[in-house]
C-alpha positions as CSV (number, residue, x, y, z in Angstrom):
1,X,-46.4,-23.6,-2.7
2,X,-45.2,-26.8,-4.9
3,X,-46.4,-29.7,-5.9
4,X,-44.5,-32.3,-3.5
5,X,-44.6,-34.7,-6.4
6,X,-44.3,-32.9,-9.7
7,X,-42.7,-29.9,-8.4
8,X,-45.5,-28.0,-10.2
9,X,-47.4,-25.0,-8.2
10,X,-50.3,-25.7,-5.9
11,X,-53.3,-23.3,-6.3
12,X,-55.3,-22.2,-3.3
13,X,-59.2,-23.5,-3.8
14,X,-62.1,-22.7,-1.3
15,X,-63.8,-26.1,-0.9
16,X,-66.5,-24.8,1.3
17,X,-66.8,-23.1,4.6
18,X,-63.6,-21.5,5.1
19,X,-61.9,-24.5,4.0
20,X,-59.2,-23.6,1.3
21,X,-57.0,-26.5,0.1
22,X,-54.4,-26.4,-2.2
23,X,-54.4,-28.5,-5.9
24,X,-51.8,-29.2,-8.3
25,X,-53.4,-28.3,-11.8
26,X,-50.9,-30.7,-13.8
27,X,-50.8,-34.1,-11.5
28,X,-54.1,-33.4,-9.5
29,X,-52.5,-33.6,-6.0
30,X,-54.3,-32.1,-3.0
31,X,-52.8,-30.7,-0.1
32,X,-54.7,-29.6,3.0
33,X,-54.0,-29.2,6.4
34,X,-56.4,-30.6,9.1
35,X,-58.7,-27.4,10.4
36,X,-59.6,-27.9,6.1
37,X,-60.0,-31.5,6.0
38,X,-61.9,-31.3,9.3
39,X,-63.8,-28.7,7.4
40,X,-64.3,-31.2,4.5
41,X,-65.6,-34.2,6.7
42,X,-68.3,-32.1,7.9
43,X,-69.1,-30.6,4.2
44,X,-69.3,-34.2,3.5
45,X,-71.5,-35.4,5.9
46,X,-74.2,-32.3,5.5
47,X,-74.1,-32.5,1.8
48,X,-73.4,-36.1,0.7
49,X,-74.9,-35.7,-2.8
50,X,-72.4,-33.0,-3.3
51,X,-70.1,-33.7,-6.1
52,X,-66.5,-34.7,-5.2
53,X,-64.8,-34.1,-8.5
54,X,-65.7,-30.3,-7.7
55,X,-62.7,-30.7,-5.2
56,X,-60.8,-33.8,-6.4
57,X,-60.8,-33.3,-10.5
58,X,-58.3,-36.3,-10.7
59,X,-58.8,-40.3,-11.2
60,X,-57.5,-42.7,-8.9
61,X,-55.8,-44.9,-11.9
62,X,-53.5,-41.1,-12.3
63,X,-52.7,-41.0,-8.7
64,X,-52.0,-45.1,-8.4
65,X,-48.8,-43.1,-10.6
66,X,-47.8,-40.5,-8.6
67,X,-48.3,-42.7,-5.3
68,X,-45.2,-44.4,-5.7
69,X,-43.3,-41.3,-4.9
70,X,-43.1,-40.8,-1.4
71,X,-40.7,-39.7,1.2
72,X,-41.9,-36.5,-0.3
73,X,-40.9,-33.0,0.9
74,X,-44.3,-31.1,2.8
75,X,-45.3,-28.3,0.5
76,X,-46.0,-26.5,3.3
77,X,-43.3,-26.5,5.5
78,X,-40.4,-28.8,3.3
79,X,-40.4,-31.1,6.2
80,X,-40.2,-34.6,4.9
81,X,-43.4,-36.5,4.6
82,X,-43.9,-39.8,5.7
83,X,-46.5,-42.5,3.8
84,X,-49.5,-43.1,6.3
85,X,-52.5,-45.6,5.6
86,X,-56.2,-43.4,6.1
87,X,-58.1,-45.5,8.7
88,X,-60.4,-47.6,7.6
89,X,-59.3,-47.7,4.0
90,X,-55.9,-49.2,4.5
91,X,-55.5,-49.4,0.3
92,X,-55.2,-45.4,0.5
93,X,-51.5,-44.3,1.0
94,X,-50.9,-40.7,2.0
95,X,-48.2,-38.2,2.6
96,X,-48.2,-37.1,6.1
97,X,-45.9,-33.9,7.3
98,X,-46.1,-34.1,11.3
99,X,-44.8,-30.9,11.9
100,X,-47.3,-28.9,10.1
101,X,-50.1,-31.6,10.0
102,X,-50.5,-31.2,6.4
103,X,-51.7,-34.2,4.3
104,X,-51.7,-34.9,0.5
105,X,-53.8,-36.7,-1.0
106,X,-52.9,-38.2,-4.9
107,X,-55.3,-37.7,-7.3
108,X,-58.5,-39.3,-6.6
109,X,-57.6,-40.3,-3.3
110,X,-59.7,-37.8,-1.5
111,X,-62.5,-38.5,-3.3
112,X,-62.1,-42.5,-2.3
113,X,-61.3,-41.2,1.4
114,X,-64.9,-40.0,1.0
115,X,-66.6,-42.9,0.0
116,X,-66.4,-45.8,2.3
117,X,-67.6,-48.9,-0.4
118,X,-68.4,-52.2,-0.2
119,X,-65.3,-53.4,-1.1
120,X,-63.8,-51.3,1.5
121,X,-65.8,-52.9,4.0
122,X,-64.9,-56.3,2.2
123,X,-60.9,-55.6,2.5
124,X,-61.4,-54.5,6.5
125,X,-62.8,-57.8,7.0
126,X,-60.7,-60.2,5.2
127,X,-57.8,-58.4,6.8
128,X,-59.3,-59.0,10.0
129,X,-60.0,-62.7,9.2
130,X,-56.0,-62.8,8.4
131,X,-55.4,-61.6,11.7
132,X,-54.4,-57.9,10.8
């Protein structure tokens, strides 16, 4: 599997249960279908000490890089990607692949996904204030 960014290879990783996701070693890109990130949410909400960089190495200012590539072909299939907003966080862009319901995740993204902050919360309600 390649990286749908830096075309570099993307190396399985169990991430708990019998999740296995897939990372890019050079740009820090995940990839992981939904059974995994299912599979991740739960880990998440049993263990929420648990150290994210274990699965998401990367820093968000690296993947504010890479996230300007999109319209990206799916690693796992070569469908094309399409840029979704995660719910709830609307400042996290992702790469979605319908087809195969695969979704990457930039570096450092997951690991925001996780963490719903105050300024998160902040953002949700000024855009609702604006009407959006």
């Amino acid at each position: 599997m390649q990286c749908p960014k830096c075309g570099s290879a993307l190396n399985p990783f169990s991430a708990g249960f019998s999740a296995t996701i897939h990372r890019c070693e050079n740009c820090h890109g995940i990839a992981c279908n939904d059974d995994a990130l299912s599979d991740l949410q739960r880990q998440w909400f049993l263990w929420p000490k648990h150290d994210p960089r274990e699965i998401d190495p990367g820093v968000a200012r690296e993947g504010r890089r890479w996230n300007e590539k999109s319209d990206v072909p799916c690693p796992g299939c070569g469908a094309q990607m399409h840029t979704i907003q995660a719910p709830g966080q609307q400042h996290i862009r992702l790469d979605r692949c319908v087809p195969c319901r695969m979704t990457f995740f930039d570096a450092g993204e997951m690991t925001d996904l996780r963490f719903d902050t105050l300024a998160d919360s902040l953002r949700g309600m000024m855009a609702r204030l604006r009407g959006g």
